[in-house]
CHARMM-style PDB file with segment names, atoms N, HN, CA, C and O in Angstrom:
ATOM      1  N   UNK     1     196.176  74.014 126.107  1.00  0.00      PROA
ATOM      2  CA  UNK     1     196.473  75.422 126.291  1.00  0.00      PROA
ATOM      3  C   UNK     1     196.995  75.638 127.713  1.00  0.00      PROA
ATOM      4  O   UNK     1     196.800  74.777 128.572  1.00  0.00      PROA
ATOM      5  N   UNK     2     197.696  76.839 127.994  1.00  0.00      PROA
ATOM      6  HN  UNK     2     197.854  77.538 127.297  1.00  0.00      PROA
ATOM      7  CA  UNK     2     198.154  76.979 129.069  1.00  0.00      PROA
ATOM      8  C   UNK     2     197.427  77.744 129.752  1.00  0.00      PROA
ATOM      9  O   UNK     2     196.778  78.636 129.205  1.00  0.00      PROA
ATOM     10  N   UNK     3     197.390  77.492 131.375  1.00  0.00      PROA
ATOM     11  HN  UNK     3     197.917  76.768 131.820  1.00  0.00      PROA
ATOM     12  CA  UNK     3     196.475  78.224 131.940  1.00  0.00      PROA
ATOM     13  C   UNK     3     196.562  80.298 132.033  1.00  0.00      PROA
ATOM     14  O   UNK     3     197.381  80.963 132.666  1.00  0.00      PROA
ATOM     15  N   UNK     4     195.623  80.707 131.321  1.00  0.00      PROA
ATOM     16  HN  UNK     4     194.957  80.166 130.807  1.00  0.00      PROA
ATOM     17  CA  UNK     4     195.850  82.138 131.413  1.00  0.00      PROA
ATOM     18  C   UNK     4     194.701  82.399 132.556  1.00  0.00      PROA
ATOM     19  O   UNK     4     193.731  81.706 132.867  1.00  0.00      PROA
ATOM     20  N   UNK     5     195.290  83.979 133.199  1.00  0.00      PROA
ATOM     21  HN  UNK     5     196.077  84.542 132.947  1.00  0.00      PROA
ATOM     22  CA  UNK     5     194.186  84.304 134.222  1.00  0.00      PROA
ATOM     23  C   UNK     5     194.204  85.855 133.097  1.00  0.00      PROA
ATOM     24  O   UNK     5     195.042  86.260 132.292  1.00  0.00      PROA
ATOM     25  N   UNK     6     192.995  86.341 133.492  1.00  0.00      PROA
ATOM     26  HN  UNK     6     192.314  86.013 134.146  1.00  0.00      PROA
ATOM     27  CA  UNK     6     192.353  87.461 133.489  1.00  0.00      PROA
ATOM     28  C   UNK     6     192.226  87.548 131.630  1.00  0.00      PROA
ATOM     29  O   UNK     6     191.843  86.668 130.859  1.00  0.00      PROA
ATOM     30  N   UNK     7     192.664  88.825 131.358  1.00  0.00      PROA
ATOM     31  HN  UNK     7     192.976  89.539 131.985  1.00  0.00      PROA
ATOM     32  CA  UNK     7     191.802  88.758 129.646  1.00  0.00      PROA
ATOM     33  C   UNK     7     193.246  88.035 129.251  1.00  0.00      PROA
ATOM     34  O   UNK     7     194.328  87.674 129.715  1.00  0.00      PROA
ATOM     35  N   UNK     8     192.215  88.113 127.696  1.00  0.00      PROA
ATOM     36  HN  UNK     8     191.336  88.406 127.319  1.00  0.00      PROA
ATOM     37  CA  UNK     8     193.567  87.170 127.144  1.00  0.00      PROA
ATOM     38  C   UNK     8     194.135  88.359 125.930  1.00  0.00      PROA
ATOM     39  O   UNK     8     193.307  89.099 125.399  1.00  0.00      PROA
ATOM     40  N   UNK     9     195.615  88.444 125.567  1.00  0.00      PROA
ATOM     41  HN  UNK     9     196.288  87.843 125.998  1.00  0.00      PROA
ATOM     42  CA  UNK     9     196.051  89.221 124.455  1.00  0.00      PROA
ATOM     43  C   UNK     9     196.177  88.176 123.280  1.00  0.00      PROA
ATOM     44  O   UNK     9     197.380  88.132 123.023  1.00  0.00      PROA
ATOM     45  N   UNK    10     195.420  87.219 122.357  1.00  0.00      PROA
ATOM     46  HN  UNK    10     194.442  87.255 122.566  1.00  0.00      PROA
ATOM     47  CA  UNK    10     195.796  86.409 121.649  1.00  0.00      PROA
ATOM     48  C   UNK    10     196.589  86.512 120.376  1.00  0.00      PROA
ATOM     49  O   UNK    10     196.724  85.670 119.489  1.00  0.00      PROA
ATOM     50  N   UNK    11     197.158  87.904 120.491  1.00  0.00      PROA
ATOM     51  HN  UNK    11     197.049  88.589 121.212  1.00  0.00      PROA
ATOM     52  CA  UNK    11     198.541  88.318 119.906  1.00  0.00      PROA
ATOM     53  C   UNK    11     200.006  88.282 120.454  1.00  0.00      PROA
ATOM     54  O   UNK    11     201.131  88.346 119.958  1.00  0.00      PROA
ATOM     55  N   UNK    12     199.410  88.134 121.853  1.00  0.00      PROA
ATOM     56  HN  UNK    12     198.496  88.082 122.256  1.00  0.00      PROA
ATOM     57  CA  UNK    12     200.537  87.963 122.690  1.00  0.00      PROA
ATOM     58  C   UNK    12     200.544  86.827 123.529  1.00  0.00      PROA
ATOM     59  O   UNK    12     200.985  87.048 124.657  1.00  0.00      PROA
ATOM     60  N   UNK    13     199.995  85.089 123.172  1.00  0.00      PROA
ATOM     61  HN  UNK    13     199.637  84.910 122.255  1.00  0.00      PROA
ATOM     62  CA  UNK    13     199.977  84.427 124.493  1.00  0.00      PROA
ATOM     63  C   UNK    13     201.441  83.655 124.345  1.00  0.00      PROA
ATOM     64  O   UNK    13     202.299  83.708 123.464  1.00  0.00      PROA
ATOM     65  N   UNK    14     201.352  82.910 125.602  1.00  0.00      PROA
ATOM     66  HN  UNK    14     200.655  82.868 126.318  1.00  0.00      PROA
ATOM     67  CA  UNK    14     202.273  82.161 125.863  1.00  0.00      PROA
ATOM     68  C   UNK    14     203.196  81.193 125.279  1.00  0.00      PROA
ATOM     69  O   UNK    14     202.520  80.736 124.357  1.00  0.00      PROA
ATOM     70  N   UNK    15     204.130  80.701 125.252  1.00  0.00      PROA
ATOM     71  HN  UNK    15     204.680  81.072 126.000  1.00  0.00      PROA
ATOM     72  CA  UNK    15     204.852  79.543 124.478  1.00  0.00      PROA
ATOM     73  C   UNK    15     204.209  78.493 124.346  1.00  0.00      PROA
ATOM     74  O   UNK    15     204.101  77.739 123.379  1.00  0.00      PROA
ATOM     75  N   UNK    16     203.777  78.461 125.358  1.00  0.00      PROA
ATOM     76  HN  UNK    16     203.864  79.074 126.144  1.00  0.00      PROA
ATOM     77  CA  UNK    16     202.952  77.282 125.180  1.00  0.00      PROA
ATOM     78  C   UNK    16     201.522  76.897 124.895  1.00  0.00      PROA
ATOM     79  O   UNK    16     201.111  75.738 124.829  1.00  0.00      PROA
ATOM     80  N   UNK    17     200.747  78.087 124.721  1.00  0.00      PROA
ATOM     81  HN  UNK    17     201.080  79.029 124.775  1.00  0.00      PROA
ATOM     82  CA  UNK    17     199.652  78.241 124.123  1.00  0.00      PROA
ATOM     83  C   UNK    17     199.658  78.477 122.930  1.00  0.00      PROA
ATOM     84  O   UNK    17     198.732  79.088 122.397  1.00  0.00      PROA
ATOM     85  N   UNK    18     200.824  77.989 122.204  1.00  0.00      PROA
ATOM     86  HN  UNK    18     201.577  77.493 122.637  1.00  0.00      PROA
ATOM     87  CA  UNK    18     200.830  78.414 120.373  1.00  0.00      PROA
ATOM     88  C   UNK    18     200.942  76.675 120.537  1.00  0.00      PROA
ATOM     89  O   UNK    18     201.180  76.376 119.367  1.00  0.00      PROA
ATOM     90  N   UNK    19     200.918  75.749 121.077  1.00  0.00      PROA
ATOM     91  HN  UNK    19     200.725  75.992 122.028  1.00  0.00      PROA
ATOM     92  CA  UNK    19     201.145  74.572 120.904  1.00  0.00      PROA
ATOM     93  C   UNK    19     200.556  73.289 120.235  1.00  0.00      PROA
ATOM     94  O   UNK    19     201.252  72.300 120.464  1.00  0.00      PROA
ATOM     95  N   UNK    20     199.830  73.132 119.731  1.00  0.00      PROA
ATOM     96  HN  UNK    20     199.265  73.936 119.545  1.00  0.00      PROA
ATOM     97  CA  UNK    20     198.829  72.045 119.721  1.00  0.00      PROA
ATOM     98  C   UNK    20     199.518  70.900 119.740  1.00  0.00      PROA
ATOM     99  O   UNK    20     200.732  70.701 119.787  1.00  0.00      PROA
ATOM    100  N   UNK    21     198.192  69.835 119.679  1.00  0.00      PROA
ATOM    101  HN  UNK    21     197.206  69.996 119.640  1.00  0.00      PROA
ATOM    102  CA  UNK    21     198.870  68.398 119.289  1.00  0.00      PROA
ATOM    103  C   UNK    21     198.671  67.920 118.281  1.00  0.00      PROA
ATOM    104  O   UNK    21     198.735  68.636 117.282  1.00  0.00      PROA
ATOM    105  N   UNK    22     198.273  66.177 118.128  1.00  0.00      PROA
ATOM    106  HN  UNK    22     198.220  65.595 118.940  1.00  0.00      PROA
ATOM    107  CA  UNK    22     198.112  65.741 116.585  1.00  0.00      PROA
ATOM    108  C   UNK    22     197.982  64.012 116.869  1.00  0.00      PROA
ATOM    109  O   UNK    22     198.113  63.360 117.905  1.00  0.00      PROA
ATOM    110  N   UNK    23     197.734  63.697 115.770  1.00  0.00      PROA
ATOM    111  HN  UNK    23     197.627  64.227 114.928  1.00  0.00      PROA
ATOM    112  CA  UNK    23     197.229  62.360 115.737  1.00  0.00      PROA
ATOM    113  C   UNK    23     198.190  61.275 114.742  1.00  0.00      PROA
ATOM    114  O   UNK    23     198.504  61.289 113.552  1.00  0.00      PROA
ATOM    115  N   UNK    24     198.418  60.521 115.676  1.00  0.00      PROA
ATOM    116  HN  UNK    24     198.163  60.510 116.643  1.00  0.00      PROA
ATOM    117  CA  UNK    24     199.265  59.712 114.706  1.00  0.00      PROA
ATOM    118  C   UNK    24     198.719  58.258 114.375  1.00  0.00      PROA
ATOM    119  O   UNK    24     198.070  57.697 115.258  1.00  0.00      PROA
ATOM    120  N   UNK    25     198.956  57.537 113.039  1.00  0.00      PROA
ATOM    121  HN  UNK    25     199.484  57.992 112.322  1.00  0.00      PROA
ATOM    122  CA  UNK    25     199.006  55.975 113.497  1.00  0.00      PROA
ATOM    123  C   UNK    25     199.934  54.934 112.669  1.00  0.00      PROA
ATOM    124  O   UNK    25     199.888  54.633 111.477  1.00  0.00      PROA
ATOM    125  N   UNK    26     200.588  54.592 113.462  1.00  0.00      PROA
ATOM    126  HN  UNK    26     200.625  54.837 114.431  1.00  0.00      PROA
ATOM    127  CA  UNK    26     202.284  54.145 112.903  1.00  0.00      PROA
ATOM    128  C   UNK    26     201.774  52.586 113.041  1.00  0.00      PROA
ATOM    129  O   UNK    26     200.930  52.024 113.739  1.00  0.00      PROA
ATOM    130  N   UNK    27     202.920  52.070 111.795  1.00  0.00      PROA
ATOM    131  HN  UNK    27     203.606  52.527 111.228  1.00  0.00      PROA
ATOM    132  CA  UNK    27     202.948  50.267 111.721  1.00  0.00      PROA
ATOM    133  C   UNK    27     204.829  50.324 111.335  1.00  0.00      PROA
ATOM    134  O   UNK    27     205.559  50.622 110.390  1.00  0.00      PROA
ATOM    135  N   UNK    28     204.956  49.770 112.921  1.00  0.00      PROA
ATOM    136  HN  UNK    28     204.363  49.529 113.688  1.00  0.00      PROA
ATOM    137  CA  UNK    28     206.376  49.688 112.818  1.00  0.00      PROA
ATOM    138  C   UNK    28     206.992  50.948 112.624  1.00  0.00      PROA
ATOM    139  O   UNK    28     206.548  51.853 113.331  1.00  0.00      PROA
ATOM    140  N   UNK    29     207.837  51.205 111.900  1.00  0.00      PROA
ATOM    141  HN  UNK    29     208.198  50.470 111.326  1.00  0.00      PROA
ATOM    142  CA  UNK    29     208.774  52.698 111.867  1.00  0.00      PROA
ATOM    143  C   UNK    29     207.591  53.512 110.286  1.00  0.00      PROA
ATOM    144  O   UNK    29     208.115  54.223 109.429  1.00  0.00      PROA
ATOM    145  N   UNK    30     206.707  53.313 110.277  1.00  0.00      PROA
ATOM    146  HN  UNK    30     206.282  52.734 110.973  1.00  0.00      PROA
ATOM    147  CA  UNK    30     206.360  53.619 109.210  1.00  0.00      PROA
ATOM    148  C   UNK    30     204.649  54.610 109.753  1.00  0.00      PROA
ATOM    149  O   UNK    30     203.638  54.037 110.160  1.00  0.00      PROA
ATOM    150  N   UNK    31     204.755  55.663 109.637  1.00  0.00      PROA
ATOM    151  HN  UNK    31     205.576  56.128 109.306  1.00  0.00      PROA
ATOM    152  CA  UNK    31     203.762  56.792 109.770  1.00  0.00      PROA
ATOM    153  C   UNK    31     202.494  56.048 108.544  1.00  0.00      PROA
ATOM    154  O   UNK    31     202.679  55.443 107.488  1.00  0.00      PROA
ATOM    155  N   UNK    32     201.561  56.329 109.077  1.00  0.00      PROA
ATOM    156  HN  UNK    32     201.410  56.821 109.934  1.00  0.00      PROA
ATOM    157  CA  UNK    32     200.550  55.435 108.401  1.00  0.00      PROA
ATOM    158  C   UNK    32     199.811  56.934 107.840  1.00  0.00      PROA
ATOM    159  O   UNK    32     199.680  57.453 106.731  1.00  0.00      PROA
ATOM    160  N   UNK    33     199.441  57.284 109.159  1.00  0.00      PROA
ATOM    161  HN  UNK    33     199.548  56.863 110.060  1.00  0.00      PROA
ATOM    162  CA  UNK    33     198.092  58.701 108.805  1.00  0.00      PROA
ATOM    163  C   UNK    33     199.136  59.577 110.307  1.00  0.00      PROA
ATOM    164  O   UNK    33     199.753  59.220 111.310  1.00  0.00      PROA
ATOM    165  N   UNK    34     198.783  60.848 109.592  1.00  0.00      PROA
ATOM    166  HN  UNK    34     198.282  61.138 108.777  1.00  0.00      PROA
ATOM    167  CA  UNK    34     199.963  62.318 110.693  1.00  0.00      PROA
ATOM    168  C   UNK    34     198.275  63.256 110.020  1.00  0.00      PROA
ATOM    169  O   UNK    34     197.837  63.459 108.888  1.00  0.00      PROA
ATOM    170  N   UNK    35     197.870  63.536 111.162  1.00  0.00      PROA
ATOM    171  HN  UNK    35     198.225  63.371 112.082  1.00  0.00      PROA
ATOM    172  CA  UNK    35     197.254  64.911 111.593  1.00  0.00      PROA
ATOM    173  C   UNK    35     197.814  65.794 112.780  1.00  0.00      PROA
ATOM    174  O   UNK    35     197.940  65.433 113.950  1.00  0.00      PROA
ATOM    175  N   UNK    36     198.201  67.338 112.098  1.00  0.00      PROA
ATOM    176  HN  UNK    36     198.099  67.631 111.148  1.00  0.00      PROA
ATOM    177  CA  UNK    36     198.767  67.835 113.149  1.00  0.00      PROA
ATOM    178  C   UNK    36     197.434  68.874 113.321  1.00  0.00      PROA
ATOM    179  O   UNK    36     196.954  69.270 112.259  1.00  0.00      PROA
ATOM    180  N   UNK    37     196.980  69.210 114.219  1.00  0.00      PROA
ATOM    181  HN  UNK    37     197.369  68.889 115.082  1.00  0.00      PROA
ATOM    182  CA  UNK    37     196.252  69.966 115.250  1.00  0.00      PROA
ATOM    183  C   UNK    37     196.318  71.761 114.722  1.00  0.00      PROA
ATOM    184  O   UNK    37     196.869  72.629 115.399  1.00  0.00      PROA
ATOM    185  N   UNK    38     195.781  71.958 113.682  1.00  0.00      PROA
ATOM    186  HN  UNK    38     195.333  71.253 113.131  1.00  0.00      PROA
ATOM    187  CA  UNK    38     195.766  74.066 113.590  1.00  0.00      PROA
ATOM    188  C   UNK    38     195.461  74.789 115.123  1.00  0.00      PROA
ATOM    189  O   UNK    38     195.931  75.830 115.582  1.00  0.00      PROA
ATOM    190  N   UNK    39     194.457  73.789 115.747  1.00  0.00      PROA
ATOM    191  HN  UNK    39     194.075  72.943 115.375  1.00  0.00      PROA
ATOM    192  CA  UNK    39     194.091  74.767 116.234  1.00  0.00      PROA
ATOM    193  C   UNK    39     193.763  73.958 117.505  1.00  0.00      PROA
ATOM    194  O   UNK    39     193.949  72.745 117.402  1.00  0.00      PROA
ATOM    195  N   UNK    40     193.187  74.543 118.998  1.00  0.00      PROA
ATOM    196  HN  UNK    40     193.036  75.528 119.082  1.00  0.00      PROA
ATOM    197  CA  UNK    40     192.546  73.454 119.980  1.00  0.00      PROA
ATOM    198  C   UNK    40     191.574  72.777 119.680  1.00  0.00      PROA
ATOM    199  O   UNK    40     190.625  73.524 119.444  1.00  0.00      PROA
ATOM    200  N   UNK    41     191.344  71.829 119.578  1.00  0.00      PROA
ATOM    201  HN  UNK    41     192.115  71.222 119.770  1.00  0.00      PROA
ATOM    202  CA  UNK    41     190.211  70.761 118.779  1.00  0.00      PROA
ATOM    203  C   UNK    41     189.718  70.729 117.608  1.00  0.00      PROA
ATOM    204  O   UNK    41     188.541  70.676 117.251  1.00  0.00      PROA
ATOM    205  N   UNK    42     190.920  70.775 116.865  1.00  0.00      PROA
ATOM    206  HN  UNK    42     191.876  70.818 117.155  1.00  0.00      PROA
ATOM    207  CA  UNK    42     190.984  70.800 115.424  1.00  0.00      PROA
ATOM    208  C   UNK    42     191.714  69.120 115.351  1.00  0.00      PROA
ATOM    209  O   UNK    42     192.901  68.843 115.174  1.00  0.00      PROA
ATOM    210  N   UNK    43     190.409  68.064 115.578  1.00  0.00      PROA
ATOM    211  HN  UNK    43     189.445  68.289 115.722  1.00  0.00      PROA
ATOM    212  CA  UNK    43     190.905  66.843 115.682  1.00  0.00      PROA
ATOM    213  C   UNK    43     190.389  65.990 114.099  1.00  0.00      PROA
ATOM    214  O   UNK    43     189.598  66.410 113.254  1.00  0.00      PROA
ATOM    215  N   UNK    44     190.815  65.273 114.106  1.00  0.00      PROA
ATOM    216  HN  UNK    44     191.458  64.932 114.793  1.00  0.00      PROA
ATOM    217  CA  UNK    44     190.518  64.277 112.707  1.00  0.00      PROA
ATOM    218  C   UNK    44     188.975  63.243 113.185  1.00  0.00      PROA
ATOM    219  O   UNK    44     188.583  63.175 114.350  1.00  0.00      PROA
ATOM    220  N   UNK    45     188.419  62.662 112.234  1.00  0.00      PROA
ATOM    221  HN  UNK    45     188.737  62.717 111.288  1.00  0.00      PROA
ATOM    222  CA  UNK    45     187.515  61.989 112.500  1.00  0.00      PROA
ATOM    223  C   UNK    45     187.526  60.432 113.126  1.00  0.00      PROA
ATOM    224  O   UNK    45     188.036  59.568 112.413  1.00  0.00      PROA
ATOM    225  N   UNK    46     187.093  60.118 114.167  1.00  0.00      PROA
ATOM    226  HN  UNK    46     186.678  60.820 114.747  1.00  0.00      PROA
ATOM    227  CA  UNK    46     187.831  58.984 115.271  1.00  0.00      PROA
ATOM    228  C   UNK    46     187.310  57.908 113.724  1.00  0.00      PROA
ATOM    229  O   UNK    46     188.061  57.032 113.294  1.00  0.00      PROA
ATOM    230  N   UNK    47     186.045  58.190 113.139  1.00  0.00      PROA
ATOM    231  HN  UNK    47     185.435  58.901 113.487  1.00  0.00      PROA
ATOM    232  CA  UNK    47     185.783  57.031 112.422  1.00  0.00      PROA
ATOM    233  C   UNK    47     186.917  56.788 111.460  1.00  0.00      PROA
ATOM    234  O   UNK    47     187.512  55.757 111.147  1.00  0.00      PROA
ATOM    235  N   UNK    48     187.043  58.090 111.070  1.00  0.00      PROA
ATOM    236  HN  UNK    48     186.560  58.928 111.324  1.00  0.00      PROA
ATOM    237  CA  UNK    48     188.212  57.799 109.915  1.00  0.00      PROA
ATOM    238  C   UNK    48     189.525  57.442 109.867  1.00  0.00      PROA
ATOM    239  O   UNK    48     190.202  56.947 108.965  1.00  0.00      PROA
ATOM    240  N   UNK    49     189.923  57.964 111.630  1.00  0.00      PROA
ATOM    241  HN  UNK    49     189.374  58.365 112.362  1.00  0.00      PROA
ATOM    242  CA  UNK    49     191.024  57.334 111.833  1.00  0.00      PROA
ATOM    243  C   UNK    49     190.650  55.881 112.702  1.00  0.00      PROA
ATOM    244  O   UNK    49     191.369  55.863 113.701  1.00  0.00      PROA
ATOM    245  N   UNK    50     190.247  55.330 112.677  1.00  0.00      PROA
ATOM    246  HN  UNK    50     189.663  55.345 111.866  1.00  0.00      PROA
ATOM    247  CA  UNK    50     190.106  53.850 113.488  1.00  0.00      PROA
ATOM    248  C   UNK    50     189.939  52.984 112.062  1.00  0.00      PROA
ATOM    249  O   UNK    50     190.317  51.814 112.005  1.00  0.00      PROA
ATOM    250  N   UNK    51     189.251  53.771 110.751  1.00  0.00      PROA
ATOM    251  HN  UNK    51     188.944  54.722 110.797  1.00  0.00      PROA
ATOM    252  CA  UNK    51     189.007  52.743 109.598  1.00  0.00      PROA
ATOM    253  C   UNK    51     190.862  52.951 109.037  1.00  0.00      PROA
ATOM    254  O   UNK    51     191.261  51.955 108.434  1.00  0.00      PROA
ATOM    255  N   UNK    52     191.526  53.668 109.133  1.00  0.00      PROA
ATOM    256  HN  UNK    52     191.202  54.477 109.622  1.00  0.00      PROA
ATOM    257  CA  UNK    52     193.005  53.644 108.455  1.00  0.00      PROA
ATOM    258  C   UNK    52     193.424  52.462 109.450  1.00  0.00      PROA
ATOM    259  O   UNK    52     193.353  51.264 109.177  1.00  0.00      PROA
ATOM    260  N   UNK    53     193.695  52.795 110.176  1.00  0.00      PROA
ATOM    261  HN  UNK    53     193.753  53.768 110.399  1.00  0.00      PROA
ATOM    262  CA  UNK    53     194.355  51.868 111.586  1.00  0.00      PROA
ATOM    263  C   UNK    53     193.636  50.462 111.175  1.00  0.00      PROA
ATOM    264  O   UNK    53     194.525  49.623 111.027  1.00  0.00      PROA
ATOM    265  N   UNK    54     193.140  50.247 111.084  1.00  0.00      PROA
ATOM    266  HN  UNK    54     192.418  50.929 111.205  1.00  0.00      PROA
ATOM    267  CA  UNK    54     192.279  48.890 110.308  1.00  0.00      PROA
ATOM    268  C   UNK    54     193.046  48.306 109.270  1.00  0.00      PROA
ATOM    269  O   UNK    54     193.930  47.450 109.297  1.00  0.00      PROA
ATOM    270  N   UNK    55     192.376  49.128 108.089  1.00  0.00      PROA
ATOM    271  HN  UNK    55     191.657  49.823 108.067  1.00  0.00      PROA
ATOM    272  CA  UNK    55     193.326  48.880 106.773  1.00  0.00      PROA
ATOM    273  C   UNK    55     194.839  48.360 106.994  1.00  0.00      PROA
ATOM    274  O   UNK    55     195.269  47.341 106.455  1.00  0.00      PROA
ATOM    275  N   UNK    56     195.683  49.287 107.957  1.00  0.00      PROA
ATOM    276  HN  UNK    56     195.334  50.116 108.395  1.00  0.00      PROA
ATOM    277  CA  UNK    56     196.973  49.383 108.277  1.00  0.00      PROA
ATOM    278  C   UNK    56     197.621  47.845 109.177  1.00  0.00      PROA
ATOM    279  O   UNK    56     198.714  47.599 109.687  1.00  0.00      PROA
ATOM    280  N   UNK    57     197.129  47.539 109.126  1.00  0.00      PROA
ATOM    281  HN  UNK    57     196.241  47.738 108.712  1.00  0.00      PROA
ATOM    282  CA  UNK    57     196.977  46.017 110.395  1.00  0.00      PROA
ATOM    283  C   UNK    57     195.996  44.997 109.602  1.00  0.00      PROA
ATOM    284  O   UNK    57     195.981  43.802 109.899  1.00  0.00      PROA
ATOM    285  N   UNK    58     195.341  45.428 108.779  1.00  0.00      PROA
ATOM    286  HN  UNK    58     195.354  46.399 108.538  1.00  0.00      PROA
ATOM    287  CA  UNK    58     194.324  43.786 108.194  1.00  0.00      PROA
ATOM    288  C   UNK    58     193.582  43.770 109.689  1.00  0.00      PROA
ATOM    289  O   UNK    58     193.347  42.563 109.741  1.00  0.00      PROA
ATOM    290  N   UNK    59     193.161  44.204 110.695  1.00  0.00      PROA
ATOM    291  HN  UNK    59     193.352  45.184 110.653  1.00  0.00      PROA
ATOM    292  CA  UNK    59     192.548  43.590 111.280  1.00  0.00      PROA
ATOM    293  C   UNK    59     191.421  44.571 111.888  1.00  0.00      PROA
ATOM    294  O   UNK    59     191.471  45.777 112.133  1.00  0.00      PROA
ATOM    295  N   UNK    60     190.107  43.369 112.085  1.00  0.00      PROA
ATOM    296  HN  UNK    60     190.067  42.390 111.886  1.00  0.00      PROA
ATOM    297  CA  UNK    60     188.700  44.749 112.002  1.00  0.00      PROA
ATOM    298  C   UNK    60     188.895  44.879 113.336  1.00  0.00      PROA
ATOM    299  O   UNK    60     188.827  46.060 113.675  1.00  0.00      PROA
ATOM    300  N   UNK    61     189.155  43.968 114.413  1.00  0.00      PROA
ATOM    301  HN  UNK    61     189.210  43.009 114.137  1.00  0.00      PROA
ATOM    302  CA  UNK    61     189.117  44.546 116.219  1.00  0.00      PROA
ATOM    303  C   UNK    61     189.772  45.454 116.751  1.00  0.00      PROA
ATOM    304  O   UNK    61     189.811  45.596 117.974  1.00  0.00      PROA
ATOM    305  N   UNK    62     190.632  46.510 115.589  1.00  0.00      PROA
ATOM    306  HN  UNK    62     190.600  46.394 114.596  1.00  0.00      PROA
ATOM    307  CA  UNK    62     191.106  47.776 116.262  1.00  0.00      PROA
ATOM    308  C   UNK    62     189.794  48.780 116.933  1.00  0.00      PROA
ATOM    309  O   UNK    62     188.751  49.034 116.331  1.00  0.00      PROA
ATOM    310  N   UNK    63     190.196  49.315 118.479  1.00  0.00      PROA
ATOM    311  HN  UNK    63     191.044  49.109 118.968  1.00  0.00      PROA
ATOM    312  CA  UNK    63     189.101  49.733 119.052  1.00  0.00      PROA
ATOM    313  C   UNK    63     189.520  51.357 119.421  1.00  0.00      PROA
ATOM    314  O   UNK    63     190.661  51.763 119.646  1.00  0.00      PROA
ATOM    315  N   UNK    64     188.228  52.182 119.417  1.00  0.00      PROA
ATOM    316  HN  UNK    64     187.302  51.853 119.235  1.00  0.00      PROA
ATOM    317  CA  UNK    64     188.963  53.511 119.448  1.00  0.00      PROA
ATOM    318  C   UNK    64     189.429  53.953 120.827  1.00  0.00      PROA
ATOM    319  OT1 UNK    64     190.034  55.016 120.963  1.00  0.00      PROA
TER     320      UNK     64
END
């Protein structure tokens, strides 16, 4: 989020406070698992994404 001072209008914030991020995990040119972000810490589950990333590679020493 972008830094706001004083109250906030959350009908009216910034460009860059409509922004979030998201989670990716790619093998080669190929999108494996895409979580995009609704909201600020609207994140996916590290377990669940470290067990795809696994699957995605055959290999268990992927680390989060």
């Amino acid at each position: 989020m972008v830094p706001i001072e004083g109250s906030v209008d959350w009908n009216n914030l910034p460009e860059g406070g409509l922004r979030n991020g998201g989670t990716l995990v790619v093998k080669g040119d190929n999108v494996i698992y895409q979580h995009s972000d609704l909201i600020p810490s609207d994140v996916p589950n590290v377990d669940a994404v470290v067990e795809i990333a696994k699957t995605a590679t055959g290999k268990d020493d992927v680390k989060k």
